[in-house]
C-alpha positions as CSV (number, residue, x, y, z in Angstrom):
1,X,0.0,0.0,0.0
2,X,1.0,3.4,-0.7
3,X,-0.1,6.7,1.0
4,X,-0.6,9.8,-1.2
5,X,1.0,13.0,0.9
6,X,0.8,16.7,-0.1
7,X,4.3,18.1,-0.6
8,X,5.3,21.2,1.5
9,X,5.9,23.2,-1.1
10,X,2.1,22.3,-2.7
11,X,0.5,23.0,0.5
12,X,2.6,26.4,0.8
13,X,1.4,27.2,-2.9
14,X,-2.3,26.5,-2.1
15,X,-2.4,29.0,1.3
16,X,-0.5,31.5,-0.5
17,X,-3.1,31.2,-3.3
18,X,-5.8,31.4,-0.8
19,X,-4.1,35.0,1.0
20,X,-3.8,36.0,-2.3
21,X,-7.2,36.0,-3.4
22,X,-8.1,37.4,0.1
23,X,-6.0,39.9,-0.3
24,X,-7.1,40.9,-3.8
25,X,-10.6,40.7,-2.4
26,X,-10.1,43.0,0.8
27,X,-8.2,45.3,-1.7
28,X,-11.3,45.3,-4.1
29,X,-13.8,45.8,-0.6
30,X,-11.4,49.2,0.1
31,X,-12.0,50.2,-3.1
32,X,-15.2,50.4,-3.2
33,X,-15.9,52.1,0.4
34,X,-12.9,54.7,-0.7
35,X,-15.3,55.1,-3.5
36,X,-18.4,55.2,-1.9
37,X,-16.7,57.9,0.6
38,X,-15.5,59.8,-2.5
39,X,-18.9,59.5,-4.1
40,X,-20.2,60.9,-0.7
41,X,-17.6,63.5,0.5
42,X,-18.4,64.8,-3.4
43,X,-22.4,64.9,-2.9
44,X,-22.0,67.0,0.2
45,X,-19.7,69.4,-1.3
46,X,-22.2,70.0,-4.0
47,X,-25.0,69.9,-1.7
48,X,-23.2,72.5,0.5
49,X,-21.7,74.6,-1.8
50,X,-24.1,77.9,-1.2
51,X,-22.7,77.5,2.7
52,X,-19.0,79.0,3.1
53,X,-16.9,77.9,6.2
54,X,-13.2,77.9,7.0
55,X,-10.8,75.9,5.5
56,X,-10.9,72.3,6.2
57,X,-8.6,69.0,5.8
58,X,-9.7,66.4,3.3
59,X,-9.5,63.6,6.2
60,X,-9.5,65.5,9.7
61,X,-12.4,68.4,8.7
62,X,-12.0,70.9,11.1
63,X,-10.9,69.0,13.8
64,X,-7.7,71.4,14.2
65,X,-10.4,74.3,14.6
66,X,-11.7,72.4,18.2
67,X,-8.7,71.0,20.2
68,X,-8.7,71.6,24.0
69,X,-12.0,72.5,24.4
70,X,-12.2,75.4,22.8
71,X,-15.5,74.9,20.8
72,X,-17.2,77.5,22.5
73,X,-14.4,80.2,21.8
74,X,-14.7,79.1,18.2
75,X,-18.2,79.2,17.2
76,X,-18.0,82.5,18.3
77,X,-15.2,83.3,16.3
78,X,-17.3,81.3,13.3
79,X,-20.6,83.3,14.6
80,X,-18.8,86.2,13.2
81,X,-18.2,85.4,10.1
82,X,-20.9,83.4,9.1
83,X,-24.1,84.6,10.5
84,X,-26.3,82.5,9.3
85,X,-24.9,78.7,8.9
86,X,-21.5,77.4,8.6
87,X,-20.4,73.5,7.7
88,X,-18.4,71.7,10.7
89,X,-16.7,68.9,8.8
90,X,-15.8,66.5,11.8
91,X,-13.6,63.9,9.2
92,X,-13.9,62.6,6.1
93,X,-17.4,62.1,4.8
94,X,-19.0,63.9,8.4
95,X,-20.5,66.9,8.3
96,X,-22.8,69.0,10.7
97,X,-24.3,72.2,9.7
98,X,-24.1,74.5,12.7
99,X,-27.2,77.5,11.9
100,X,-26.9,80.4,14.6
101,X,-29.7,82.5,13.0
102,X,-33.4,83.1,14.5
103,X,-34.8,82.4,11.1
104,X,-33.1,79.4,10.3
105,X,-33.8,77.9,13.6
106,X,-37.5,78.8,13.3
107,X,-37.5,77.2,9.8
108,X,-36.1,73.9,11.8
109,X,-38.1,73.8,15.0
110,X,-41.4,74.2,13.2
111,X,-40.5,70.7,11.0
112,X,-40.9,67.8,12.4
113,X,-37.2,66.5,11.6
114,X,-36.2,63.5,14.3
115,X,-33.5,64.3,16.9
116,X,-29.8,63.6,15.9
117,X,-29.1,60.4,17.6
118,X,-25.8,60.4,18.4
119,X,-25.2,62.9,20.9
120,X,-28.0,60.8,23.0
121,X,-26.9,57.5,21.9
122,X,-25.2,57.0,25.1
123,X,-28.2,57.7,27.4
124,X,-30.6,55.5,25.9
125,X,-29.5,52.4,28.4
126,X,-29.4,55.3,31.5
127,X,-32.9,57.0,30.6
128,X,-34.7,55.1,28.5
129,X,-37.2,56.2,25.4
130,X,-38.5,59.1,27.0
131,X,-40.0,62.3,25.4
132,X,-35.8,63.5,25.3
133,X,-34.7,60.7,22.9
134,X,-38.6,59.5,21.0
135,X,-39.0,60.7,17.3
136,X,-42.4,60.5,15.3
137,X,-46.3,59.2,16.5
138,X,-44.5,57.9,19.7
139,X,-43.1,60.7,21.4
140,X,-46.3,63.0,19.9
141,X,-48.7,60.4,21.9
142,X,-46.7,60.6,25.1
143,X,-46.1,64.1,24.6
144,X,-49.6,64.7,24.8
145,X,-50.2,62.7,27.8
146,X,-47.4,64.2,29.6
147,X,-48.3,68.1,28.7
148,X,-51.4,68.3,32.0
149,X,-48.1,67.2,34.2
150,X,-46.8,70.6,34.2
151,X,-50.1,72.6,34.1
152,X,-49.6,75.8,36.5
153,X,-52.0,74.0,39.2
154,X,-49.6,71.2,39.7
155,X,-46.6,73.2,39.6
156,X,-48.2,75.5,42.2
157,X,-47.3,73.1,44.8
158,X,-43.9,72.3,43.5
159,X,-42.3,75.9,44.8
160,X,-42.6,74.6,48.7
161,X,-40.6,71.9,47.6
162,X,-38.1,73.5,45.6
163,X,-37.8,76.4,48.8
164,X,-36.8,73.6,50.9
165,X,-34.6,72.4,48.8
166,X,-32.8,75.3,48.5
167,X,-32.4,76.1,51.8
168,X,-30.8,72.7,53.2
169,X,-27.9,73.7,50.2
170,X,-28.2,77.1,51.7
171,X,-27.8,75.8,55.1
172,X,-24.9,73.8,54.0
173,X,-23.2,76.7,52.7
174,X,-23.3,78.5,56.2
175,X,-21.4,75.8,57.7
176,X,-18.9,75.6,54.9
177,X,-18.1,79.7,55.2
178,X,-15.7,79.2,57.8
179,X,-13.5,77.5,55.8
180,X,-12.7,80.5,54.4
181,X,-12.1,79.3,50.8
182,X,-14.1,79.8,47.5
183,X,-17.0,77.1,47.3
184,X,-17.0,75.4,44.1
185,X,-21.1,75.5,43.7
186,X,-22.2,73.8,40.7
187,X,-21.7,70.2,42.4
188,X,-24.0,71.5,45.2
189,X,-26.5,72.6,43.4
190,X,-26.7,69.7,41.1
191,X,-27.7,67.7,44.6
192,X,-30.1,70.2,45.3
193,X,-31.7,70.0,42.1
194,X,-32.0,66.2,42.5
195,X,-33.0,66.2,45.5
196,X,-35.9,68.9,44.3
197,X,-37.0,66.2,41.4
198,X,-36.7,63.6,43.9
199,X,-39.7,65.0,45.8
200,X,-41.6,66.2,42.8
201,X,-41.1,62.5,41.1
202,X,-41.5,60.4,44.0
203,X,-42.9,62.6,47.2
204,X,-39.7,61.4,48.7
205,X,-39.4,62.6,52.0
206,X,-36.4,64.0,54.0
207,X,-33.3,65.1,52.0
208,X,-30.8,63.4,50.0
209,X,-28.5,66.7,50.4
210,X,-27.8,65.8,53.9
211,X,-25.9,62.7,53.6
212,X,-22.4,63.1,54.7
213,X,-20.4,61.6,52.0
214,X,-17.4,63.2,51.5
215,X,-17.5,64.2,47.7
216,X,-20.8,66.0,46.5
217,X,-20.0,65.2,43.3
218,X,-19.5,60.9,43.6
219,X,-22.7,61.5,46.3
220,X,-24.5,63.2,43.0
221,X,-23.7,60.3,40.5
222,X,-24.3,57.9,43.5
223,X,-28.1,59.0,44.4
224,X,-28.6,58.7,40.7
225,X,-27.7,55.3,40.4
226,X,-29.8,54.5,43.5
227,X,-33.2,56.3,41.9
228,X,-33.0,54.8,38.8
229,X,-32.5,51.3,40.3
230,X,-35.5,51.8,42.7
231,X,-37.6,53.3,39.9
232,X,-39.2,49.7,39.1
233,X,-39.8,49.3,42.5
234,X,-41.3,52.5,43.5
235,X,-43.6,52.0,40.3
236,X,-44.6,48.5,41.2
237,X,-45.6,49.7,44.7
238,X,-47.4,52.7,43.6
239,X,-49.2,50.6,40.8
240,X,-50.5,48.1,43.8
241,X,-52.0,50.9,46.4
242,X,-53.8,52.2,43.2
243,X,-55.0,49.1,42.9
244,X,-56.7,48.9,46.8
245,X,-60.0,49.8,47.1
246,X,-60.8,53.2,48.0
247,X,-57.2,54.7,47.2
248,X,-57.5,55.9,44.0
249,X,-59.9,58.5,44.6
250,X,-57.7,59.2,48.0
251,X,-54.5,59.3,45.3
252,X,-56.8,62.2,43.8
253,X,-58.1,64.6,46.9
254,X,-53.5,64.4,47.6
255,X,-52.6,68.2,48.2
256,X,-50.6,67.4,45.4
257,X,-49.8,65.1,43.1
258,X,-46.3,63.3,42.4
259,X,-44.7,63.1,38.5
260,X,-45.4,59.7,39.4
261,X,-48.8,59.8,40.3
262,X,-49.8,61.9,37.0
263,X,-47.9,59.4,35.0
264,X,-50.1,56.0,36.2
265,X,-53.4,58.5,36.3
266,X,-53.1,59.7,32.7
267,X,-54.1,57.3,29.6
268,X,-53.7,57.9,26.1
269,X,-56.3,59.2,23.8
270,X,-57.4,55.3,22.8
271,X,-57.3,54.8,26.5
272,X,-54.1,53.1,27.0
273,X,-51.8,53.5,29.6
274,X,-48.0,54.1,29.7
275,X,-46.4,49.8,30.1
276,X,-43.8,50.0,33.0
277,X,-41.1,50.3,30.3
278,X,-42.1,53.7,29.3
279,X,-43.5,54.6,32.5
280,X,-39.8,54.4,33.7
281,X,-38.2,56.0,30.9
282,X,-40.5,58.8,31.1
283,X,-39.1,59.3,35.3
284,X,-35.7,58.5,34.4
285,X,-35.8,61.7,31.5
286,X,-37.9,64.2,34.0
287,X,-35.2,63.4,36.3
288,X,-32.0,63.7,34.1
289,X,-33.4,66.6,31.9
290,X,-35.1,68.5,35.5
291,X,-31.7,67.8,36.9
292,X,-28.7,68.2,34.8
293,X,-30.2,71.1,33.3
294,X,-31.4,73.0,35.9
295,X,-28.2,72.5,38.0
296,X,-26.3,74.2,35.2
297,X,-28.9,77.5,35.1
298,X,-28.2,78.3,38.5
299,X,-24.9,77.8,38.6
300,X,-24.6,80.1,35.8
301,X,-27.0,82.6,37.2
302,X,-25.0,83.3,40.3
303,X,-21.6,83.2,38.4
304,X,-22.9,85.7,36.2
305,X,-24.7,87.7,39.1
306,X,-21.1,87.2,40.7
307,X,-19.1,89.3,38.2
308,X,-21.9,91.9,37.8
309,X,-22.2,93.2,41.5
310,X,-24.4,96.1,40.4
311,X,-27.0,93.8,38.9
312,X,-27.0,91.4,41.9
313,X,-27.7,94.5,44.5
314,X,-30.8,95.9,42.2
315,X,-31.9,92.0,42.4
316,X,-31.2,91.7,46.2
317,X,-33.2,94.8,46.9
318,X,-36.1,94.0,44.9
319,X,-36.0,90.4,46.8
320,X,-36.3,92.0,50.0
321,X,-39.5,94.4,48.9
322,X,-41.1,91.4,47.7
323,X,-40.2,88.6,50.3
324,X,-38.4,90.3,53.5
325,X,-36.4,87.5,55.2
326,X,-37.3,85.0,52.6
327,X,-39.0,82.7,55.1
328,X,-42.0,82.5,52.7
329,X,-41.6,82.1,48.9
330,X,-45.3,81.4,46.9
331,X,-46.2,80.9,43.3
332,X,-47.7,84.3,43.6
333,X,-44.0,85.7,44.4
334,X,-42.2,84.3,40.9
335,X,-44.1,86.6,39.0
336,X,-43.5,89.8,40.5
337,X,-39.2,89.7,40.7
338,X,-39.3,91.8,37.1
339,X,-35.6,92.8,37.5
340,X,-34.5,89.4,38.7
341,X,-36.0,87.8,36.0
342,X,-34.3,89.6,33.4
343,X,-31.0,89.0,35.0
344,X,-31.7,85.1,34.7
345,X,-32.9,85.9,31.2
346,X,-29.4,87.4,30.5
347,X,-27.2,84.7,31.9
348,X,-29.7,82.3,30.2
349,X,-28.5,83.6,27.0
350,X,-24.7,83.8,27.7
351,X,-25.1,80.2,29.0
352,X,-27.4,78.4,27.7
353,X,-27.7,74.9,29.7
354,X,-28.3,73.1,26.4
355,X,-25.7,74.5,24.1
356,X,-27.2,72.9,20.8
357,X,-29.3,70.4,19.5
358,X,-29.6,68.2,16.0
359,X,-32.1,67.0,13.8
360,X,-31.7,65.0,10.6
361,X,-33.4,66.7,7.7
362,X,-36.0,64.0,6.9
363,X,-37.1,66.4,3.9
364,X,-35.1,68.9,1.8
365,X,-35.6,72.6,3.6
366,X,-35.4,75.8,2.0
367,X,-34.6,78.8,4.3
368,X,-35.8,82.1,3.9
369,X,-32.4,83.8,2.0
370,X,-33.0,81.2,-0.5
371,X,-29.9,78.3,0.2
372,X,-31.2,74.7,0.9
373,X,-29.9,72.1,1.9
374,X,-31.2,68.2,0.8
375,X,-32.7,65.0,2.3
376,X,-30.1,63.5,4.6
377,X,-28.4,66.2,6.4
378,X,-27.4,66.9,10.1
379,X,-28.1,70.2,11.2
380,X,-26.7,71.2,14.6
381,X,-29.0,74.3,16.2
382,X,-26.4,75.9,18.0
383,X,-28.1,77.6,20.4
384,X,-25.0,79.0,22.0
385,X,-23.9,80.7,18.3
386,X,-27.4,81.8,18.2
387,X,-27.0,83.6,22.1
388,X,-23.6,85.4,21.1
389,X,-24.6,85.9,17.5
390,X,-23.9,89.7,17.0
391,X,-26.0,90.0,14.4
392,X,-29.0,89.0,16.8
393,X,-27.7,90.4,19.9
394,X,-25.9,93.7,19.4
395,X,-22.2,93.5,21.7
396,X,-23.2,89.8,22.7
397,X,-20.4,89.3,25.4
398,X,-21.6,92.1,27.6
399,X,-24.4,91.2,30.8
400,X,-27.4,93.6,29.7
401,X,-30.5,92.2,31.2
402,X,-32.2,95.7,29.7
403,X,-32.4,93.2,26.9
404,X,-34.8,91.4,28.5
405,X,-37.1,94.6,29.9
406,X,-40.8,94.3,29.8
407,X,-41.9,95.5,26.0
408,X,-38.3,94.9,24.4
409,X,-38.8,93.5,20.8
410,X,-37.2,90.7,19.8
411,X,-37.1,87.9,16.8
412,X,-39.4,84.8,18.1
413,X,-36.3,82.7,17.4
414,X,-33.5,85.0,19.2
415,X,-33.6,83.5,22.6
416,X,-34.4,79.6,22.7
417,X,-32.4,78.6,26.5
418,X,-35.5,75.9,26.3
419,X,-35.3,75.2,22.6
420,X,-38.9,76.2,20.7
421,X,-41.4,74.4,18.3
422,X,-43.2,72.1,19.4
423,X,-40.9,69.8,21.0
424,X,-39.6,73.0,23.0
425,X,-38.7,71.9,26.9
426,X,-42.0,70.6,28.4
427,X,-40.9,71.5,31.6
428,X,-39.9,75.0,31.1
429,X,-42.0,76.3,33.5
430,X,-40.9,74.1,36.1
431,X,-37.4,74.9,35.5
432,X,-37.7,78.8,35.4
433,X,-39.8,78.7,38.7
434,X,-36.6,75.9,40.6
435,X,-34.6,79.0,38.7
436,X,-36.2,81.8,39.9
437,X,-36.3,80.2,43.5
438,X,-32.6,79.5,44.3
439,X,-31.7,82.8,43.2
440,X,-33.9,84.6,45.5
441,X,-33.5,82.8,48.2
442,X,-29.7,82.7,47.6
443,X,-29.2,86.6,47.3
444,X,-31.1,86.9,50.6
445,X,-28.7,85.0,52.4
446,X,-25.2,85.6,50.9
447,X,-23.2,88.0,48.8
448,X,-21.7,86.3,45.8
449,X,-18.1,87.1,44.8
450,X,-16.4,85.5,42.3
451,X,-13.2,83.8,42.8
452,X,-10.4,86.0,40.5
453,X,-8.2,82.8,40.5
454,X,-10.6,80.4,38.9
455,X,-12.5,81.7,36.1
456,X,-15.0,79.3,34.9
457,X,-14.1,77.2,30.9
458,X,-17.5,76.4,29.6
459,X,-17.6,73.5,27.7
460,X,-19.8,72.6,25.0
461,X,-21.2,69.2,26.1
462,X,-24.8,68.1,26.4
463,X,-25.2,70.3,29.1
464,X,-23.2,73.4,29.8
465,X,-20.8,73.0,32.5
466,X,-17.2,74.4,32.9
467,X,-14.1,72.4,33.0
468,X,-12.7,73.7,35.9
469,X,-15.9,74.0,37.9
470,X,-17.8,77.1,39.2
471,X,-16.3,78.5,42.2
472,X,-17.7,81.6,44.1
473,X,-16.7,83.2,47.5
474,X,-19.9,83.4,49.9
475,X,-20.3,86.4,52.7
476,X,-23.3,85.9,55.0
477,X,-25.7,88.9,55.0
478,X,-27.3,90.1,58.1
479,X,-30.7,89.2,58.5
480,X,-33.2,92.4,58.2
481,X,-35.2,90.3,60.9
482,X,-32.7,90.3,63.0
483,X,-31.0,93.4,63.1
484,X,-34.5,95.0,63.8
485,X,-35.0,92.8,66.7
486,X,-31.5,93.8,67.8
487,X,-32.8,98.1,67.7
């Protein structure tokens, strides 16, 4: 008998045949995505060719234009130039068009283009398909169903609990003055702000703010982690007292209702209800958008009333004419703080807490200077361009709240801190009143100084926060109260 074996050399020859042909096929597979690329990159110059923008690399786009978080510093720079739109290549075949301009943006926000997904990509597994990250039938539904959540009657009740909120950080604060050192405040007032929506969500009682871990800021990611993993479970429990006899209509006579209580109480118009899915999703959002958000407003309100001493007195003293020692703060209050409004208003517009927002043209759009733009395209509303846009607001670096005085006119589309259209922040209200209480209630207690050796970076993320935090110096004001009892 004989046995056949393959040579070394044959069985080399076949595997090299084999790589070969891989090779030549990987080759061909490059080919054809370098083309398709090409192809692309080529369609988008053509289809952009009516927007001007700075010079870009072929490969790397602009990405020269935004090292070290300067993005902020640039689009102002851009704003400048290009009024109206400008193409951000980001590499290669990527492109965003950043628009800065009141008419464009009310061109956009009145379509009903879907949200740009990737910025939120990353939240989906934290929040959930909420009303933040739903596009089409879906998020008009629970849209709808959400809307008599923040009717003025139910946030009526809401200011108590934001006051309370307030004064725990405010409290805090006291105790932390004799450390003599600037306070760095954002990370405080994004626990307060949680704790706030913790209340309003849940009717949680007490006050997260007074645990005594060390960091505020690990305590802040910490407590988040703990109410979204006790969401299912305070939904589950709520869901079964509903179901008891009798406690529904006691649910209903509460002094006021929870998010969450308005959430299992409301159906649909073909008289569904929200599945436990959504019903979460739609906590997890109020609480990550009525946090985050907020937390960034304030901070940016008493930075800016910081480093404008003049503005923050005129605010202090109408304060005091309208509340005295604070000790009281009602619904009926928010709306008579004229001055103090228009400062919010002001930093509102230097620093927006949502800096920009995209949408993916789902059909071509025409703006009103004639230049369109096709089927297919990200456009990023730049909301921050849009504040510092000089075309929009005349010398936008300087704080003028006179911009904001009762009977100023203005384009529709020149201030948007809570984005417009109808998918404009549904909790807008909310936020402005949680705004409008921590700075009165804060400018009653202390006089805010900013620290001269750490000026805030802001930096363009989701929301606007500064790299090197917001840190203020605190002096304790006398109480009125108390120096009359003292005559």
């Amino acid at each position: 008998m004989s046995v056949s074996v393959l040579s070394p050399s044959r069985l080399l020859g076949g595997v090299s045949g084999i790589l070969q042909v891989a090779s030549l096929l990987i080759l061909l597979l490059l080919l054809i995505k370098a083309a398709q690329l090409y192809l692309h990159r080529q369609w988008l110059l053509k289809a952009l060719q009516q927007f001007p923008c700075p010079p870009s690399h072929w490969l790397f786009g602009h990405k020269q234009e935004f090292q070290q978080d300067q993005e902020l510093q640039r689009i102002r720079k851009w704003v400048e130039t290009f009024p109206s739109a400008c193409p951000l290549w980001l590499w290669g075949g990527k492109v965003r068009v950043l628009l800065h301009d009141p008419d464009y943006m009310k061109v956009i926000l009145g379509r009903s283009d879907p949200k740009s997904q990737d910025p939120y990509r990353f939240l989906a597994p934290w929040i959930g398909y909420g009303l933040l990250l739903l596009n089409g039938q879906t998020w008009f539904q629970h849209r709808r169903m959400l809307t008599p959540a923040f009717h003025y009657d139910i946030l009526k009740a809401y200011v108590g609990l934001m006051a309370d909120s307030v004064r725990v950080m405010l409290d805090k604060w006291e105790k932390l003055l004799g450390q003599d050192s600037p306070l760095e405040v954002f990370q405080h007032v994004s626990l307060m702000t949680l704790d706030t929506i913790m209340k309003c969500a849940f009717s949680h009682q007490g006050s997260i703010q007074v645990d005594s871990l060390i960091s505020p800021g690990r305590w802040t990611h910490r407590a988040c982690q703990l109410a979204h993993q006790h969401t299912d479970q305070v939904i589950q429990l709520r869901k079964a007292q509903l179901q008891k006899e009798g406690e529904l209509e006691k649910v209903k006579r509460k002094k006021h209702l929870d998010f969450l209580d308005i959430l299992l109480l409301a159906k649909m118009e073909n008289g569904s209800i929200l599945s436990d899915k959504d019903l979460r999703a739609e906590v997890d959002t109020f609480m990550f958008e009525g946090h985050d958000t907020t937390a960034s407003g304030i901070s940016w309100i008493l930075y800016a009333l910081a480093t404008h001493p003049k503005h923050q007195e005129r605010c202090r003293e109408e304060i005091r004419g309208l509340l005295g020692d604070g000790a009281s703060i009602t619904w009926n209050h928010l709306d008579q703080m004229p001055y103090t409004t228009m400062c919010i208003k002001e930093a509102l517009r230097l620093y927006p807490p949502v800096p920009g927002i995209g949408r993916e043209l789902s059909t071509p759009v025409t703006f009103p200077d004639g230049r369109s733009l096709p089927k297919g395209i990200m456009v990023m509303l730049s909301i921050y361009g849009l504040h510092h846009n000089p075309k929009v607001w005349p010398n936008p670096e300087v704080f003028d709240p006179s911009r904001f005085a009762p009977g100023s006119a203005r384009h529709s589309h020149a201030f948007l801190p809570f984005s417009g259209g109808s998918r404009n922040c549904i909790r807008k209200q909310f936020a402005m009143n949680e705004l409008k209480v921590a700075t009165a209630l804060t400018l009653l207690r202390f006089e805010l100084l900013p620290d001269p050796t750490r000026t805030p970076i802001p930096l363009a993320r989701l929301v606007l926060k500064s790299k090197n935090g917001i840190h203020l110096r605190l002096r304790r004001l006398p109480n009125p109260c108390e120096d009359k009892d003292q005559l």
